[in-house]
C-alpha positions as CSV (number, residue, x, y, z in Angstrom):
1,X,-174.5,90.2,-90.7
2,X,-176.9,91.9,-93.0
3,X,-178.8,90.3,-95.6
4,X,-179.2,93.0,-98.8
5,X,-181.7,92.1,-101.4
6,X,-180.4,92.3,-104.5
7,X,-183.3,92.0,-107.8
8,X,-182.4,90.7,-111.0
9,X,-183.5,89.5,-114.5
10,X,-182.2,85.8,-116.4
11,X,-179.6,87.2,-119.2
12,X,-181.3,85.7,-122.5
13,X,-177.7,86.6,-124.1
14,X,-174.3,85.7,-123.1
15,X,-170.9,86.9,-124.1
16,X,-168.9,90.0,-124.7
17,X,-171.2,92.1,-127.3
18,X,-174.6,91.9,-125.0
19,X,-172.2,92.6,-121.6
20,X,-171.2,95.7,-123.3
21,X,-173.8,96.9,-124.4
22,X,-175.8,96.0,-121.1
23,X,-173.1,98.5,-119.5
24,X,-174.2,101.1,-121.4
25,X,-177.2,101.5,-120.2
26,X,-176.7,101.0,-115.9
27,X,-177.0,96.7,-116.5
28,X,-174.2,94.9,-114.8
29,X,-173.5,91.0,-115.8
30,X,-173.5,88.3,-113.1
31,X,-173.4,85.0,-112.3
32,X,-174.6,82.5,-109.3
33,X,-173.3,79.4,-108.8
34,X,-173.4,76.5,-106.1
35,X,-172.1,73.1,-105.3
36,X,-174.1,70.4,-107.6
37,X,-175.9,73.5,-109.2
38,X,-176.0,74.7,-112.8
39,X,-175.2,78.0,-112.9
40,X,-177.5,80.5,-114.2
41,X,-176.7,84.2,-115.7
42,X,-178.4,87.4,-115.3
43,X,-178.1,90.8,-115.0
44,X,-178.8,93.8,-112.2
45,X,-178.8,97.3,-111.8
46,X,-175.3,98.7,-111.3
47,X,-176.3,101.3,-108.8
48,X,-178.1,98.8,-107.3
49,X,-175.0,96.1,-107.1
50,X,-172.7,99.3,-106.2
51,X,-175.0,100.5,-102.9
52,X,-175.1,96.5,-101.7
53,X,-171.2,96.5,-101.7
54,X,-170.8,99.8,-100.3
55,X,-172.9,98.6,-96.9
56,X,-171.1,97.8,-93.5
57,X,-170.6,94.7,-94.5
58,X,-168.8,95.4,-97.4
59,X,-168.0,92.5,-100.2
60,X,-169.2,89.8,-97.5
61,X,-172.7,90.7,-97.2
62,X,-175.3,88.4,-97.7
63,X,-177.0,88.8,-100.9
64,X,-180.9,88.0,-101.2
65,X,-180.9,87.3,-104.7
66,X,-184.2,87.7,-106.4
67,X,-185.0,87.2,-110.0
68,X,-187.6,88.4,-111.9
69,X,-190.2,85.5,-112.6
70,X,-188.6,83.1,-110.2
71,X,-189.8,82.3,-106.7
72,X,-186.4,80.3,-105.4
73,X,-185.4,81.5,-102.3
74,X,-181.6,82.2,-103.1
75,X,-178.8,83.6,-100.4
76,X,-175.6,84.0,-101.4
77,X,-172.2,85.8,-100.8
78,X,-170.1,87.4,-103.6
79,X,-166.8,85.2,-104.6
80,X,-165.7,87.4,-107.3
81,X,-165.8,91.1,-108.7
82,X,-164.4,91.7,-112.2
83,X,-163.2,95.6,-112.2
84,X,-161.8,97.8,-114.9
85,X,-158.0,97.9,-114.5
86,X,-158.4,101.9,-115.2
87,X,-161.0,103.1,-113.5
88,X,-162.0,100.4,-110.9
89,X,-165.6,100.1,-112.3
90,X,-167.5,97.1,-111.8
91,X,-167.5,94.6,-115.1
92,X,-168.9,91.4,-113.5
93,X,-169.5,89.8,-110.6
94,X,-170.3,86.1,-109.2
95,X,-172.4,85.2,-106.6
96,X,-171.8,81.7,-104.9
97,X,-175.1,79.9,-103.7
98,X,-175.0,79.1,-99.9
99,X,-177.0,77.5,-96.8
100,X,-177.5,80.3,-93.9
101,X,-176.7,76.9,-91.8
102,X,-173.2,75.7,-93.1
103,X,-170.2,77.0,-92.3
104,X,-168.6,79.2,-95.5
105,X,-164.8,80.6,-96.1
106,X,-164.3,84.1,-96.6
107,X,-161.3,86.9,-96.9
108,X,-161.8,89.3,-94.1
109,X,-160.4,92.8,-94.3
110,X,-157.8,93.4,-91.0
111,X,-157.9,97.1,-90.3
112,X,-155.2,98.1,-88.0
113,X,-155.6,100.5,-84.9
114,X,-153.5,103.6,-83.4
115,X,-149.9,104.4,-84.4
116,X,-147.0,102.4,-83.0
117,X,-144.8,103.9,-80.8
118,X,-142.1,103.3,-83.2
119,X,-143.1,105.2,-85.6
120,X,-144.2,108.0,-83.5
121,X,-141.3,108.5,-81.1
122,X,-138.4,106.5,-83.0
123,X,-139.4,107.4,-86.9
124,X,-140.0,103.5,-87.8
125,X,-142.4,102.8,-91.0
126,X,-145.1,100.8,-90.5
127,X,-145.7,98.2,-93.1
128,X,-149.2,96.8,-93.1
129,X,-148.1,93.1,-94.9
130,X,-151.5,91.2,-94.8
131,X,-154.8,93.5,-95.1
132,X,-157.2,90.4,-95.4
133,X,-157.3,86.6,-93.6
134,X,-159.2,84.0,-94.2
135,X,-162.3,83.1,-91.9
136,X,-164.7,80.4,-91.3
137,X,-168.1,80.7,-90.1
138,X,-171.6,80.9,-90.3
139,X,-172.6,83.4,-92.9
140,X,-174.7,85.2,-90.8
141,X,-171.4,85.1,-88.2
142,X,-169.0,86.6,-91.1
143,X,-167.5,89.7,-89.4
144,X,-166.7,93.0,-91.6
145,X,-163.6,93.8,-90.8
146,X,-161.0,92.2,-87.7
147,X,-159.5,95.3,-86.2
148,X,-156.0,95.3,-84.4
149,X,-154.6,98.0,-81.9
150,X,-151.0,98.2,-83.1
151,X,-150.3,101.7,-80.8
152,X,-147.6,99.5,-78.2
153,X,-145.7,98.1,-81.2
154,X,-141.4,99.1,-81.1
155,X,-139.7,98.9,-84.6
156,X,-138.7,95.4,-84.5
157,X,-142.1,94.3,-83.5
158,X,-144.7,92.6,-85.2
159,X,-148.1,91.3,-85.2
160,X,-149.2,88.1,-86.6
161,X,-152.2,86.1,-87.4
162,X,-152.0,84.7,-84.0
163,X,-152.5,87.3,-82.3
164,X,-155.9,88.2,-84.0
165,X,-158.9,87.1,-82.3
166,X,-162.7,86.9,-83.5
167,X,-165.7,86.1,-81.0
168,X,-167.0,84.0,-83.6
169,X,-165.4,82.0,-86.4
170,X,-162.2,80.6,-86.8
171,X,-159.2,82.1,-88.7
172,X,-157.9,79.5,-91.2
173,X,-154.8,81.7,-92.3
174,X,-151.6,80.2,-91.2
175,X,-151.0,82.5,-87.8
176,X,-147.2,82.4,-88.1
177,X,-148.4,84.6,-91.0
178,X,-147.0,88.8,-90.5
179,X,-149.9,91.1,-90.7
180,X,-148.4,94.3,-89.6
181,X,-144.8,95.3,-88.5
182,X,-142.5,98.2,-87.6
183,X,-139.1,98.5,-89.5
184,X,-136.4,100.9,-88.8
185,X,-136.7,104.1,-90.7
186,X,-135.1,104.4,-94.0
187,X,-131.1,105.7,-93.9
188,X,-130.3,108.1,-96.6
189,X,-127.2,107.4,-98.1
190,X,-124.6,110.7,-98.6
191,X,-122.8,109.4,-101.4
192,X,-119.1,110.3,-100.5
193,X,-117.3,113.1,-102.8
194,X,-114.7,110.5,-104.6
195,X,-111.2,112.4,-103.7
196,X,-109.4,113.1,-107.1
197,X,-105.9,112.5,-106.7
198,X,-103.5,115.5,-107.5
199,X,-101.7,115.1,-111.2
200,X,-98.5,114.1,-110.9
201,X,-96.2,117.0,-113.3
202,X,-94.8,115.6,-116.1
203,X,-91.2,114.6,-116.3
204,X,-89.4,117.0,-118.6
205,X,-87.6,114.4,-120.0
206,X,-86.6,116.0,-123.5
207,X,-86.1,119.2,-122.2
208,X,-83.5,117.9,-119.7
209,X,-81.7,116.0,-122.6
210,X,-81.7,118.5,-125.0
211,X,-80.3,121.0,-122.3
212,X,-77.8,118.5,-121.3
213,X,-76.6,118.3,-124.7
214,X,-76.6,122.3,-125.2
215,X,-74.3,122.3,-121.7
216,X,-71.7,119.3,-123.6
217,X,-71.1,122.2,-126.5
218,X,-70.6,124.9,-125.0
219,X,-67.8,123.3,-123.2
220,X,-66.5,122.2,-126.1
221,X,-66.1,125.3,-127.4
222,X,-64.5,126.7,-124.4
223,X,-61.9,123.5,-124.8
């Protein structure tokens, strides 16, 4: 696991108004935080924040926090990034304060491998239902992604969380868990033509009166 070092300046102010206009000019808010600790703001460079999550590792890199002024050796992993709902860009973030020697719990991406037989020879969908698990482990142990070949699977097969495996670490996600599965492909439905039943004719029942009653004259006359 890489460790990405990450410089930074204390945040005199807090709040909305300073975060925004910090954002203006390339500054990105953040926070770090650990067990027993006070937590202390500051600020970085957004391109600088944006090239440490775009690494290998990803989110779960370890961050080499230094600050401007301060000598304290601080690692750390990121717990939380605050994005704008419209364009995804990065508001906030938190950094949670760790020991390289104990044992931390992380979300690891599952990136699944090949395309399922099901889906390739039989039209099934594959529906990818977990993308992350969670992992414990050293954070210099944290993998970046668990990958899983999913090429053998039918349509009615699945794969769980038990059948992931890591060489180091343990997966704390329930394994009865469904990360990926194949379901039978989607059935259009021809909506049936409804069949409009032929109108009955009318009965001519005033006509056959009336011409009844023209019949009981005319004999009358003849009488």
């Amino acid at each position: 696991m890489a460790i990405v070092i990450l410089e930074g300046k204390l945040r005199k102010l807090t709040g909305k108004g300073p975060a925004k206009r910090s954002r203006r000019v390339g500054i990105i808010p953040g926070i770090i935080y650990g067990e027993g600790e006070s937590s202390i703001p500051f600020e970085a460079k957004y391109d600088d924040f944006q090239t440490l999550i775009h690494t290998a590792s990803g989110e779960n890199v370890i961050v080499d926090l230094k600050l401007e002024g301060d000598s304290t050796d601080r690692k750390a992993i990121i717990r939380d990034i605050q994005r704008d709902p419209i364009n995804g860009a990065v508001l906030h973030f938190d950094l949670h304060h760790i020991s390289l020697t104990e044992k931390v719990t992380v979300n690891v991406p599952v990136l699944l491998l090949g395309i399922p037989t099901g889906v390739k020879d039989f039209g099934g969908i594959l529906e990818h239902t977990m993308r992350e698990v969670e992992v414990e482990c050293l954070p210099t142990e944290i993998p970046p992604k668990i990958e899983v070949d999913v090429s053998a699977l039918k349509i009615g097969d699945s794969i769980h969380v038990g059948d992931l495996s890591l060489t180091k670490g343990t997966i704390v996600t329930s394994p009865e868990r469904s990360v990926a599965t194949v379901v039978p492909p989607a059935v259009e439905e021809v909506a049936k033509e409804a069949e409009v039943p032929e109108a009955a004719e009318p009965e001519l029942v005033g006509k056959e009166k009336e011409g009844e009653e023209e019949e009981a004259k005319e004999q009358e006359k003849e009488k």
